[in-house]
N, CA, C and O atoms as a DFTB+ gen file, in Angstrom:
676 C
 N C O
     1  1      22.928      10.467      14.853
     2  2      23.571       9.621      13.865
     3  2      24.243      10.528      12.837
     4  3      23.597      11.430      12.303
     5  1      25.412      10.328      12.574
     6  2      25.805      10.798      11.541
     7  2      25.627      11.191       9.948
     8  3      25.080      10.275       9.334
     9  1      25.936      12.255       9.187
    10  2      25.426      12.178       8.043
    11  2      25.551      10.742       7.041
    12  3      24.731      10.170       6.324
    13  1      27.156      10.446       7.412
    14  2      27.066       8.950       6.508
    15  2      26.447       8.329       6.917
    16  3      25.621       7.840       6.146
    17  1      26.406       8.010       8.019
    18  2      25.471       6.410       8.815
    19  2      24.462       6.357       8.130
    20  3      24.289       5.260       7.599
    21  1      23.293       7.543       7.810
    22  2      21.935       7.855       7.803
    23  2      22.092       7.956       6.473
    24  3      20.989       7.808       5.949
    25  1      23.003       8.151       5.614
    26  2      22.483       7.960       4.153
    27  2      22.876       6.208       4.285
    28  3      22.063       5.292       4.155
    29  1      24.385       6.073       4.582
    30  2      24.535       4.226       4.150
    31  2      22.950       3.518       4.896
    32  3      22.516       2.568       4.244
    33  1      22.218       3.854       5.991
    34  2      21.037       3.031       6.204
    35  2      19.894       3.035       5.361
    36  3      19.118       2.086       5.249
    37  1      19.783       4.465       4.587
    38  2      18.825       4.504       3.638
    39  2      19.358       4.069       2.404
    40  3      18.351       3.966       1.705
    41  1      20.333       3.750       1.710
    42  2      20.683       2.995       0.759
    43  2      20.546       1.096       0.822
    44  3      20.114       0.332      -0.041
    45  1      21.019       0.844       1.986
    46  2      20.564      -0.588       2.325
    47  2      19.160      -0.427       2.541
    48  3      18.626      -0.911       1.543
    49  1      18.585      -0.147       3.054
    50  2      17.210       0.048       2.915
    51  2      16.748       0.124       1.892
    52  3      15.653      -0.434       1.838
    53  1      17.287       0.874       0.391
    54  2      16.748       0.696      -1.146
    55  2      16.974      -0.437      -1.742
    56  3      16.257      -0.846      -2.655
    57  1      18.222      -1.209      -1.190
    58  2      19.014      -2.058      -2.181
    59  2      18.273      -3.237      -1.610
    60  3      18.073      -4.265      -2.256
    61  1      17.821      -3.021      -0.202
    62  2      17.573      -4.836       0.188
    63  2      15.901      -4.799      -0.565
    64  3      15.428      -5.879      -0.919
    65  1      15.133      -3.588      -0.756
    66  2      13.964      -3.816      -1.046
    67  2      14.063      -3.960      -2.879
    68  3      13.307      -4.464      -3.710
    69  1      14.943      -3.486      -2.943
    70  2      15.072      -3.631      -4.777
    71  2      15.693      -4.911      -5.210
    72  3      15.618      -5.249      -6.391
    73  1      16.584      -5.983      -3.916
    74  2      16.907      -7.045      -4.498
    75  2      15.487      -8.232      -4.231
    76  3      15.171      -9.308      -4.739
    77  1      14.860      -7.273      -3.078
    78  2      13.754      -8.184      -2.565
    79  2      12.535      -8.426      -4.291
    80  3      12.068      -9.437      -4.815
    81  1      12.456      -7.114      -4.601
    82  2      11.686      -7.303      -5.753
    83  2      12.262      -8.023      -7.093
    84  3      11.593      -8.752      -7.825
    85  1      13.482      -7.718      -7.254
    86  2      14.416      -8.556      -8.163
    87  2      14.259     -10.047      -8.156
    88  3      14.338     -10.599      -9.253
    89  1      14.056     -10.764      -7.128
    90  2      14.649     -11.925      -6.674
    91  2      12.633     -12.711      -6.761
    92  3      12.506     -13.838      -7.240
    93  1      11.610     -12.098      -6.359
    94  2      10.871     -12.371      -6.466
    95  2      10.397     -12.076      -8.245
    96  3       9.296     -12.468      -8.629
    97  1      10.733     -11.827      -8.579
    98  2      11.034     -11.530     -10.297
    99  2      11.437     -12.344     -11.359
   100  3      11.009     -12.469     -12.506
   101  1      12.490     -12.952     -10.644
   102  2      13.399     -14.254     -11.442
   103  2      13.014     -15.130     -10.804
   104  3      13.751     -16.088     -11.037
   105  1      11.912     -15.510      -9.774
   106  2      11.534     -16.938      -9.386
   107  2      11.716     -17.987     -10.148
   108  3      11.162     -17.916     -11.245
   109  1      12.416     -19.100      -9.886
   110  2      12.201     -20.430     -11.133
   111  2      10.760     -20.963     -11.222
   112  3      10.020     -21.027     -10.239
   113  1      10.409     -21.344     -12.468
   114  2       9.223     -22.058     -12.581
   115  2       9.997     -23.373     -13.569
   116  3      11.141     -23.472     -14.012
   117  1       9.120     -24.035     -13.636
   118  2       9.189     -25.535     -13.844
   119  2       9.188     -25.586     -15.680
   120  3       8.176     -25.317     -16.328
   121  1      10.148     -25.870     -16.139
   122  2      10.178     -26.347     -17.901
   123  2       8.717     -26.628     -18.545
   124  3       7.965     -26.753     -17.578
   125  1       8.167     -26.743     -19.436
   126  2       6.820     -27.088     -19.764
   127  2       7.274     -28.426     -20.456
   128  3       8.345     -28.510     -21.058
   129  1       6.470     -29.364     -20.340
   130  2       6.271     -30.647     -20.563
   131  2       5.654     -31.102     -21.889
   132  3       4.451     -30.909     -22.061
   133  1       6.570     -31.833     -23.069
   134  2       6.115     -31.811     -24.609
   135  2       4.513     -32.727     -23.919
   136  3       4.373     -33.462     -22.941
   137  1       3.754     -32.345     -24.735
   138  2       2.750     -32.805     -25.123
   139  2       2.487     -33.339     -26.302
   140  3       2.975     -33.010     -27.383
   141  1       1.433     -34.464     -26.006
   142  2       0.812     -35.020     -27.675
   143  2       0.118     -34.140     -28.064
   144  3      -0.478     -33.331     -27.353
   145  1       0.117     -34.208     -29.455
   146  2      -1.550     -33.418     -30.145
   147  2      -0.604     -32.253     -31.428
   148  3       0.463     -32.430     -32.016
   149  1      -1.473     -31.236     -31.455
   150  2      -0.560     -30.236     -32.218
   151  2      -0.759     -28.862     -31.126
   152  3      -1.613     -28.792     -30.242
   153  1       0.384     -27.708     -31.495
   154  2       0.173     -25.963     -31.015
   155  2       1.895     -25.924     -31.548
   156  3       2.502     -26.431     -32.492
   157  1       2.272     -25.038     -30.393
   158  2       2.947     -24.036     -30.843
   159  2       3.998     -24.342     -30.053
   160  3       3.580     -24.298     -28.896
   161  1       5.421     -24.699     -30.072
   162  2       6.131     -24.319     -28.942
   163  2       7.535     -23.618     -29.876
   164  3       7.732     -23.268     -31.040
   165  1       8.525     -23.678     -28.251
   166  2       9.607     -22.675     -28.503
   167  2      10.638     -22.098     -27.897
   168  3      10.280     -21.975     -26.725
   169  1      11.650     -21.698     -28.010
   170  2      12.692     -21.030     -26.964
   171  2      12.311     -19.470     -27.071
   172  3      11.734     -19.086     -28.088
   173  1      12.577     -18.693     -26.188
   174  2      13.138     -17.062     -25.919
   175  2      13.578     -17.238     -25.284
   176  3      13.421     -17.861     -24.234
   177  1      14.781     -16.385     -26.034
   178  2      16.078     -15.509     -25.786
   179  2      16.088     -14.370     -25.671
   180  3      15.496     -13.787     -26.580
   181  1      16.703     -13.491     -24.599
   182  2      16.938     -12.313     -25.525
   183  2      18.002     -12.014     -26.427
   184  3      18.469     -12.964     -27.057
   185  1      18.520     -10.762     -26.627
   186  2      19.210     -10.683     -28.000
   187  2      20.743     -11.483     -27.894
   188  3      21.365     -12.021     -28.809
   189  1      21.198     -11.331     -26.124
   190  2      22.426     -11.499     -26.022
   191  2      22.517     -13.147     -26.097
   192  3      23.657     -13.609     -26.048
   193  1      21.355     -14.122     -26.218
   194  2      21.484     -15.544     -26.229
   195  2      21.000     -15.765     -24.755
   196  3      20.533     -16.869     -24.473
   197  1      21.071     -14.903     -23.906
   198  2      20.613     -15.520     -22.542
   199  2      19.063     -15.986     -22.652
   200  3      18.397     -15.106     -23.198
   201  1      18.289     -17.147     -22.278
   202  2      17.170     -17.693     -21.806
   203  2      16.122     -16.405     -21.353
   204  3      16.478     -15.635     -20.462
   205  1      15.022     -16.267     -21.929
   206  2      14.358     -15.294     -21.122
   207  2      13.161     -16.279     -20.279
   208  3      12.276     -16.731     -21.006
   209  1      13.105     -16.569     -19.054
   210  2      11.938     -17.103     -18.082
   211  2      11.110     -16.060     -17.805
   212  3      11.486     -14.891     -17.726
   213  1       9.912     -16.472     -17.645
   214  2       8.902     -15.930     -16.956
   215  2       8.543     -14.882     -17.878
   216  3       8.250     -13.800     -17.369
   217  1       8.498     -15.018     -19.503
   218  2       8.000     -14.345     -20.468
   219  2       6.341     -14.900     -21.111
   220  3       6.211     -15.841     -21.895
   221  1       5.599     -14.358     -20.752
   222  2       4.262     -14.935     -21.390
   223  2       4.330     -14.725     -22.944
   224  3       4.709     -13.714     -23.536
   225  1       3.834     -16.026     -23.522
   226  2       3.762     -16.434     -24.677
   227  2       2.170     -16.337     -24.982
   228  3       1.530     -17.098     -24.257
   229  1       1.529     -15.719     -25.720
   230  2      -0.211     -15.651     -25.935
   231  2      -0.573     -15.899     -27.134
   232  3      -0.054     -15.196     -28.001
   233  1      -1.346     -16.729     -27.471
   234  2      -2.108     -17.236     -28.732
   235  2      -3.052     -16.639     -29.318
   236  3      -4.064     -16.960     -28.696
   237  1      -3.410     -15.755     -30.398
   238  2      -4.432     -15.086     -30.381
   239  2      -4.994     -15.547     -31.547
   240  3      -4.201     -15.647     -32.483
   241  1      -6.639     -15.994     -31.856
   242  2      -6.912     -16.341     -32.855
   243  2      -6.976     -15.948     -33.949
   244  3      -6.928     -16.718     -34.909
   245  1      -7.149     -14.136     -34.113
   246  2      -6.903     -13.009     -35.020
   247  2      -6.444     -11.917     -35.008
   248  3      -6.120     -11.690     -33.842
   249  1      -6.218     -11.089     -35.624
   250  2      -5.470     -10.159     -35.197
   251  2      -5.879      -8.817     -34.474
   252  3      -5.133      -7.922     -34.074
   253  1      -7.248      -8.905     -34.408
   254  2      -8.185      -7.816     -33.365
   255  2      -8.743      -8.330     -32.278
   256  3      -9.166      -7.592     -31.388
   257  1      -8.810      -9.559     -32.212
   258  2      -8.939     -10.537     -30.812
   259  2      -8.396      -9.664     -29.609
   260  3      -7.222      -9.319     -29.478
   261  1      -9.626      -9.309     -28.600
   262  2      -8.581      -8.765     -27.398
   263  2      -8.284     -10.013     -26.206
   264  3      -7.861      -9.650     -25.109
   265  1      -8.521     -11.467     -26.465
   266  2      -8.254     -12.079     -25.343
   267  2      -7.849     -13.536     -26.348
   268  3      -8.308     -14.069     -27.358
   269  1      -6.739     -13.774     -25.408
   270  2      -5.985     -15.169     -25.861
   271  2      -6.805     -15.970     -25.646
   272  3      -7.692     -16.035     -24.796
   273  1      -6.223     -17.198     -27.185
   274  2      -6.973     -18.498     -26.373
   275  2      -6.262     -19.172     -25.849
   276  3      -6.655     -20.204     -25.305
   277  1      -5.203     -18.856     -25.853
   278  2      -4.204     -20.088     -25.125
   279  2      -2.598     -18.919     -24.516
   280  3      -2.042     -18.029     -25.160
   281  1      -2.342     -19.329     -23.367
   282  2      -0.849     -18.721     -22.750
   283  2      -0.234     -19.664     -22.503
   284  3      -0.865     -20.718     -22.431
   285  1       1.062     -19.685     -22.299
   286  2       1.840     -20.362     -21.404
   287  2       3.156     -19.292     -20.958
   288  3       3.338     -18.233     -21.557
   289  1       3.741     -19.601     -20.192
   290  2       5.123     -18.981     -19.578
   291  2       6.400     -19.415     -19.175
   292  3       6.762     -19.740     -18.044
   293  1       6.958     -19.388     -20.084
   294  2       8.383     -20.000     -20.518
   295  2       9.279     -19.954     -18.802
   296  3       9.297     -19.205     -17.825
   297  1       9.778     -20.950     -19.133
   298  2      10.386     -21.505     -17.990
   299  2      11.947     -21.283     -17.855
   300  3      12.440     -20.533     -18.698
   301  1      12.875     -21.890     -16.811
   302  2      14.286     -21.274     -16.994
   303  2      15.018     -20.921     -17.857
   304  3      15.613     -19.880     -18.139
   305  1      14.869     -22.458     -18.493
   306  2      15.489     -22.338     -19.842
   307  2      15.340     -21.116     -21.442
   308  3      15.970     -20.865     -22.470
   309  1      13.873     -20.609     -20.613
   310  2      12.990     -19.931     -21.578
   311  2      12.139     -20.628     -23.257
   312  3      11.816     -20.251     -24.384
   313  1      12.120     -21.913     -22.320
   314  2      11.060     -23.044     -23.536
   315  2       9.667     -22.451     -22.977
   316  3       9.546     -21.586     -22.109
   317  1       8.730     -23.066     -23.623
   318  2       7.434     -22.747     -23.605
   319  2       6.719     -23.856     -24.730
   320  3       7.232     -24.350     -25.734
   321  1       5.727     -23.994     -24.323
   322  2       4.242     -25.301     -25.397
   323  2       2.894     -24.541     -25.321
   324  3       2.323     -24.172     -24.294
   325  1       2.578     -24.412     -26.337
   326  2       1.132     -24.544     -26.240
   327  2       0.397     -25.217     -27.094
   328  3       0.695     -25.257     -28.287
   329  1      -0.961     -26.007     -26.449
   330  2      -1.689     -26.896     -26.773
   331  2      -2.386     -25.958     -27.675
   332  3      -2.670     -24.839     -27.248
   333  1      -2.737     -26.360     -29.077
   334  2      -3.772     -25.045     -29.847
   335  2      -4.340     -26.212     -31.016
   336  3      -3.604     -26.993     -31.618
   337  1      -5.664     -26.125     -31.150
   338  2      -6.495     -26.601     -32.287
   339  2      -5.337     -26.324     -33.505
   340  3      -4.399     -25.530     -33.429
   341  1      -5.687     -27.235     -34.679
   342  2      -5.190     -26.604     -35.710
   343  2      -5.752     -25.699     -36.556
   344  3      -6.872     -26.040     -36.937
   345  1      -5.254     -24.390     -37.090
   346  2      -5.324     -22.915     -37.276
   347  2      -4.326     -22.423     -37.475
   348  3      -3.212     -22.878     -37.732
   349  1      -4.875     -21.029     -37.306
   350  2      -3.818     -19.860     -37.834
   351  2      -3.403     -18.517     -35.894
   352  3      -4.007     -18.520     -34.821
   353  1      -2.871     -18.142     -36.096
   354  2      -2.742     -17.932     -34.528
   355  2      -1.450     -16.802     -34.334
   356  3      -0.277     -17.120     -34.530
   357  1      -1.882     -15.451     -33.919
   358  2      -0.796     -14.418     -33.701
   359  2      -0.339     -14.807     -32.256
   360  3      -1.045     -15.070     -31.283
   361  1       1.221     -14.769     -32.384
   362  2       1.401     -15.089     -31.083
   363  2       2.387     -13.561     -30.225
   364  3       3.290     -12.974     -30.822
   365  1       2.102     -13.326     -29.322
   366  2       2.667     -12.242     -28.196
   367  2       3.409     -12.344     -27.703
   368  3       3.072     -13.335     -27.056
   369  1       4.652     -12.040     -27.277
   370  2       5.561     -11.982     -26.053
   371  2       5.632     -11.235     -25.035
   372  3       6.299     -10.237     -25.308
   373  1       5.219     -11.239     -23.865
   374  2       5.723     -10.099     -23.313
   375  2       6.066     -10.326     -21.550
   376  3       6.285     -11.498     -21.242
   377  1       6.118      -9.357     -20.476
   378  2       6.663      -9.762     -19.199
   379  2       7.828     -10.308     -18.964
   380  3       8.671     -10.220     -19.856
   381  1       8.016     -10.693     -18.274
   382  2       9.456     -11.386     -17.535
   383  2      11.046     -10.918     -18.164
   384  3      12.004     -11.594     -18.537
   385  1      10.775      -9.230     -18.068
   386  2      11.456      -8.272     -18.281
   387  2      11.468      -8.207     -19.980
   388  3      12.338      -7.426     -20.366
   389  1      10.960      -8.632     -20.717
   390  2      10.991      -8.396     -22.224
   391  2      10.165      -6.936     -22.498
   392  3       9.387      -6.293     -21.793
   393  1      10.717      -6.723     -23.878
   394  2       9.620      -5.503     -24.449
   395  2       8.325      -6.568     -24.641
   396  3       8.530      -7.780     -24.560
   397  1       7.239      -6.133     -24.849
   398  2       6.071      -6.653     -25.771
   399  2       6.671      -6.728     -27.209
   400  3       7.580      -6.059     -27.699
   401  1       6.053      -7.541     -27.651
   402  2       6.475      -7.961     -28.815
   403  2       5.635      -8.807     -29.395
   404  3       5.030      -9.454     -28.540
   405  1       5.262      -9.151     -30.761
   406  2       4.609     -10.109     -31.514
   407  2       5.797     -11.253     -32.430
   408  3       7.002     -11.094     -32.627
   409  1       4.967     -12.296     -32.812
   410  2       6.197     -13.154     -33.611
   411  2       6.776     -12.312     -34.682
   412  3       6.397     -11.229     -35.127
   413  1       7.694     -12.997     -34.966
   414  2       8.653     -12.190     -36.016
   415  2       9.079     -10.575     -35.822
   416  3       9.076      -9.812     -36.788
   417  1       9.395     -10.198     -34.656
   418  2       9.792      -8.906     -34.343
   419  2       8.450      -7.944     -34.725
   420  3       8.729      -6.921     -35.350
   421  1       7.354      -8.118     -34.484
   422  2       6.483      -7.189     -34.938
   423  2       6.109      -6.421     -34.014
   424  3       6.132      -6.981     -32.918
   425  1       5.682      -5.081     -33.991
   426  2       5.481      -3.802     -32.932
   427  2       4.138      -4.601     -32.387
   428  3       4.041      -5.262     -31.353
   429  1       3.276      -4.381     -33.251
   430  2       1.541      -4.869     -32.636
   431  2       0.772      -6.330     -34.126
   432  3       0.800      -6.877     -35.229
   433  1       0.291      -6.155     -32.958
   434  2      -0.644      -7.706     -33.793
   435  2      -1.068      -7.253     -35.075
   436  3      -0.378      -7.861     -35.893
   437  1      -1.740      -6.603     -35.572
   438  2      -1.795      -6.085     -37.130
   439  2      -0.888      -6.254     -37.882
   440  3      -1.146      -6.553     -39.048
   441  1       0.407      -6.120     -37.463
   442  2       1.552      -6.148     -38.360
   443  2       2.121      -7.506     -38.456
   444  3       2.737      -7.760     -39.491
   445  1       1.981      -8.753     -37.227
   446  2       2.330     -10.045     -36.998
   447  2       2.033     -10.708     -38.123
   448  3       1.052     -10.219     -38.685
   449  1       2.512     -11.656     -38.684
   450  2       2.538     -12.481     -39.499
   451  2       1.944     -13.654     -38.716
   452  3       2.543     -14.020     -37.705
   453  1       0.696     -14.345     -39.132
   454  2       0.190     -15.601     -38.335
   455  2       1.131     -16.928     -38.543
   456  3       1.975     -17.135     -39.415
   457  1       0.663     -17.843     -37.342
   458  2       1.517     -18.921     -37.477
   459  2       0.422     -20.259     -37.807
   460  3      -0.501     -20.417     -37.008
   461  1       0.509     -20.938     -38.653
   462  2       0.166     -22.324     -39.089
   463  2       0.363     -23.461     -37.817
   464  3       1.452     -23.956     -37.523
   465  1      -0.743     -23.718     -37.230
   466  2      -0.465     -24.901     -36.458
   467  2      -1.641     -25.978     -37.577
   468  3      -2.783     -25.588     -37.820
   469  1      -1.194     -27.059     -38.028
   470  2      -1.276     -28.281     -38.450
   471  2      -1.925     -29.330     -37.570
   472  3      -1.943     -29.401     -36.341
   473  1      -2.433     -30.099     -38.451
   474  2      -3.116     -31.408     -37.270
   475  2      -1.746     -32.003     -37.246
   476  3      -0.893     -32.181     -38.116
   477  1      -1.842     -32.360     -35.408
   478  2      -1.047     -33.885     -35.112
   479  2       0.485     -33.600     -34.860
   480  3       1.267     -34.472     -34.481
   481  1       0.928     -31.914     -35.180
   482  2       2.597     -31.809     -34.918
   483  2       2.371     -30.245     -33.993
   484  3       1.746     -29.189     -34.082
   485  1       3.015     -30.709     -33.395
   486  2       3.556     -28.473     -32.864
   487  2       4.968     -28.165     -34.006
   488  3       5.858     -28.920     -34.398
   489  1       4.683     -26.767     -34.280
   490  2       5.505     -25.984     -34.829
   491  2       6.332     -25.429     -33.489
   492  3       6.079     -25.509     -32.287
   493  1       7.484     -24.803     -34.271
   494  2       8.348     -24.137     -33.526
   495  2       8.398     -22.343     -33.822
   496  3       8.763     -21.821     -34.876
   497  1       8.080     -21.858     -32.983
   498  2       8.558     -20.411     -33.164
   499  2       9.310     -19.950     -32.375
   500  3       8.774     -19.811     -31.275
   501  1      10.683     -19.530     -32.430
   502  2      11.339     -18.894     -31.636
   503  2      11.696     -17.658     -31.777
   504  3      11.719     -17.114     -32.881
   505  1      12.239     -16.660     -29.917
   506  2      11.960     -15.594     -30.267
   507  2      12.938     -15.280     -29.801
   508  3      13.366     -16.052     -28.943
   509  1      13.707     -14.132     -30.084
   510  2      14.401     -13.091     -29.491
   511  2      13.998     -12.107     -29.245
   512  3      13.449     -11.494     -30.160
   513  1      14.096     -11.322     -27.544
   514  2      13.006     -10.704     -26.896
   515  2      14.049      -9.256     -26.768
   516  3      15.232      -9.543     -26.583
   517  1      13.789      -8.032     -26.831
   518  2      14.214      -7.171     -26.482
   519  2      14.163      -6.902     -24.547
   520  3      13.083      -6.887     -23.956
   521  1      15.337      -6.739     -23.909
   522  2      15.073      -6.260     -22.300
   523  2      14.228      -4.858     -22.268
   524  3      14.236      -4.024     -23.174
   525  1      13.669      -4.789     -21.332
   526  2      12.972      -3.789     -20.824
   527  2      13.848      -2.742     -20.031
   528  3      14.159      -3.094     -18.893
   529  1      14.277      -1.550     -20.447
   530  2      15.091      -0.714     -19.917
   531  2      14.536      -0.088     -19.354
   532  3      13.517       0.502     -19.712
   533  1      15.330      -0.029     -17.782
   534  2      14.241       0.818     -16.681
   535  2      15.246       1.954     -16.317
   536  3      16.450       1.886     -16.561
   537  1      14.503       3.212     -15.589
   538  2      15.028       4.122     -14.896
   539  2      14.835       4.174     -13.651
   540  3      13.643       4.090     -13.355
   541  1      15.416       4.263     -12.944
   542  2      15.678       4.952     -11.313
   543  2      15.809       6.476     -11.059
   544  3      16.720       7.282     -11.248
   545  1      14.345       6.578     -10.474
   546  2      14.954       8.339     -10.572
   547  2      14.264       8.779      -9.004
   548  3      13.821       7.917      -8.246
   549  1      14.258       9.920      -8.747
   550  2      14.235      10.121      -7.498
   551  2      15.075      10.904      -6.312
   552  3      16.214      11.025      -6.763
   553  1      15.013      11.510      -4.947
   554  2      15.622      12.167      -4.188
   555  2      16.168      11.163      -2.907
   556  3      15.358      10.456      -2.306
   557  1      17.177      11.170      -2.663
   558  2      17.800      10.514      -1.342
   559  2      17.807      11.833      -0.539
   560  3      18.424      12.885      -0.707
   561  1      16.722      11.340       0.594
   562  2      16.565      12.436       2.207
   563  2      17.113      11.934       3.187
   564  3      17.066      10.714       3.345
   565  1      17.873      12.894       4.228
   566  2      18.204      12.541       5.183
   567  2      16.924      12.232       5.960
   568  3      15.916      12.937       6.013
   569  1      17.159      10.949       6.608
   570  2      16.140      10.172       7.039
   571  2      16.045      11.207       9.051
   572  3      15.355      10.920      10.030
   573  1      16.723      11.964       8.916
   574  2      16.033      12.481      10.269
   575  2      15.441      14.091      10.408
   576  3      14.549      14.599      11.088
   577  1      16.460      14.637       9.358
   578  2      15.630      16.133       8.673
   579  2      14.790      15.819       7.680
   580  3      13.720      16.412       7.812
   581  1      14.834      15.201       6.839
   582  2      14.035      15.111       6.204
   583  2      14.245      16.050       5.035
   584  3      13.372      16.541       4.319
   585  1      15.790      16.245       4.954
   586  2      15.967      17.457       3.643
   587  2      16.810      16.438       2.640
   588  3      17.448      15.463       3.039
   589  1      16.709      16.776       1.534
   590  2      17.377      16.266       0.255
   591  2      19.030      16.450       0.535
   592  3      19.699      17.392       0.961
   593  1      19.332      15.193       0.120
   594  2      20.890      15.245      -0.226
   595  2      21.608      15.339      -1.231
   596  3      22.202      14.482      -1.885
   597  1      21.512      16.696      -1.353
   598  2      21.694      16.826      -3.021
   599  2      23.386      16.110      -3.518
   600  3      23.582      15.959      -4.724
   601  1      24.204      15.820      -2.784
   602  2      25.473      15.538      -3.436
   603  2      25.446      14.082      -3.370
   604  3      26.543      13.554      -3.557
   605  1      24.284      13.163      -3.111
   606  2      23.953      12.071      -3.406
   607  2      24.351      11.397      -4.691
   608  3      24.477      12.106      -5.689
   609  1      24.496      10.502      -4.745
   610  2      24.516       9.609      -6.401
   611  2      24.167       8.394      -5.804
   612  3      24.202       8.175      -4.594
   613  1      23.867       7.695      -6.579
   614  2      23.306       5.971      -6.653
   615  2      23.441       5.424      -7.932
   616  3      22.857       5.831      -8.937
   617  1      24.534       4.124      -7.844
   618  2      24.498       3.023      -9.016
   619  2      23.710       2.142      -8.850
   620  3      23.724       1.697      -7.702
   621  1      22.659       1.460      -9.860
   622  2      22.196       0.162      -9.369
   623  2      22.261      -0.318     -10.831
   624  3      22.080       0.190     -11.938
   625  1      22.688      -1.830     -10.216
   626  2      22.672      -2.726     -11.782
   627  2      22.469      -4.189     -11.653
   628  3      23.188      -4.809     -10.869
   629  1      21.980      -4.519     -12.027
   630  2      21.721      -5.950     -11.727
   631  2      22.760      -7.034     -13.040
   632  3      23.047      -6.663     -14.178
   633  1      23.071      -8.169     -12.497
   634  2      23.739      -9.194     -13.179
   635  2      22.688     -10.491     -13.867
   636  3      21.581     -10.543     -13.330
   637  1      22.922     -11.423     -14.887
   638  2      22.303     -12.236     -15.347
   639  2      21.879     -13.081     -14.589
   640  3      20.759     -13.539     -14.815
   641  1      22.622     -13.538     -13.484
   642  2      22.336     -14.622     -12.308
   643  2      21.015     -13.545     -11.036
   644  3      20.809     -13.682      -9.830
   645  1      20.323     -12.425     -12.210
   646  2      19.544     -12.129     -11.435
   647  2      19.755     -11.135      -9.607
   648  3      19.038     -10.692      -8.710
   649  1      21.143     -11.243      -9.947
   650  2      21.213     -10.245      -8.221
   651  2      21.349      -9.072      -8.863
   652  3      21.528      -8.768     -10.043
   653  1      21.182      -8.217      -7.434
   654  2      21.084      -6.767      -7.776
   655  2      21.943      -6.144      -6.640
   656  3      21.912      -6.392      -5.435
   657  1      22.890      -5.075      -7.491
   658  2      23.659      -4.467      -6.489
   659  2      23.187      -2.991      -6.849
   660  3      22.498      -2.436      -7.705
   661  1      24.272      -2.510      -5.223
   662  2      23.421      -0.874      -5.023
   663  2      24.513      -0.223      -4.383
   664  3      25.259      -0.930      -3.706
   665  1      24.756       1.066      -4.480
   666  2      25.895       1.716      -3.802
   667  2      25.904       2.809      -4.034
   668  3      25.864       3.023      -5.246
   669  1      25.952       4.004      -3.188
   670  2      25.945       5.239      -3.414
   671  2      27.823       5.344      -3.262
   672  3      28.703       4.611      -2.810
   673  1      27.744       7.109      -4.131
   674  2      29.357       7.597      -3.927
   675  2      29.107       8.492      -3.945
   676  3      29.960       9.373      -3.829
C-alpha cells in the first residue's frame, strides 16, 4: 500500500472514532419538566449564547459539603429544575463540555455566593458556562512500518451542530 493510502486509512480511522465519541457526547436528552413545590431552575449557555446540554447542575447544602443533595442535567435547550427543600444551596456546573464552575462565575464553592430557595416558588439561576478547551497531541505511524511520519499534520474541529471533522495536509 502506498505511503498516502496508509496515512489517508489511519486518519479515517481517527476521525470516524473521534466523531464516534463526539456524537455519543451530544446525545439529546429530554427538557426537564416544571414541577410544583419550590428549588432551583434555569438556562446554560455558554458565553457565545449557544444552549449548553448535558451540563450537570449540583445542589450543595454548604459550602464544604462533598456530596450533592440534589442534580439534574440540562437538556437541549440547556434548561434544567431542581426539586430542593427551602434553604440556602451552592450550586455547580460542570460536564457536557463546560469548565467547572460555581453560580455566579465562581472558581470553587468557598467563593460561591449561596442561592435562596423559598417555600412554594423555584428561583431562577442562570449560567454562562465557559467551553472546555482540548488538545490533540500525538504521533501519526505508518501503519505497516510502524515508523513516525514526521511531515504529518492534522486539523480537527468540531462545529455547533456537534459534528466533527478531520483532515490531514
Amino acid at each position: 500500500m502506498p505511503y498516502s493510502a496508509r496515512l489517508t486509512t489511519i486518519l479515517i480511522s481517527i476521525a470516524l472514532a473521534i466523531t464516534a465519541a463526539l456524537t455519543a457526547a451530544t446525545a439529546r436528552t429530554a427538557e426537564p419538566r416544571v414541577a410544583a413545590g419550590n428549588g432551583v431552575q434555569g438556562t446554560i449557555t455558554f458565553a457565545t449564547g449557544v444552549p449548553a446540554s448535558k451540563v450537570t447542575v449540583s445542589a450543595f447544602r454548604t459550602r464544604t459539603a462533598t456530596k450533592p443533595v440534589a442534580r439534574a442535567v440540562t437538556g437541549p435547550a440547556g434548561r434544567y429544575q431542581l426539586a430542593l427543600p427551602r434553604g440556602s444551596y451552592f450550586l455547580r456546573f460542570h460536564g457536557g463540555g463546560a469548565v467547572t464552575e460555581f453560580h455566579r462565575d465562581a472558581v470553587t464553592r468557598k467563593s460561591a455566593d449561596a442561592i435562596w430557595v423559598p417555600r412554594g416558588r423555584f428561583v431562577t439561576a442562570n449560567a454562562r458556562v465557559k467551553p472546555v478547551k482540548a488538545v490533540l497531541t500525538g504521533r501519526v505511524y505508518d501503519a505497516a512500518t510502524k515508523t513516525p511520519l514526521t511531515a504529518a499534520k492534522i486539523q480537527l474541529w468540531q462545529g455547533f451542530t456537534g459534528s466533527s471533522y478531520l483532515r490531514w495536509v
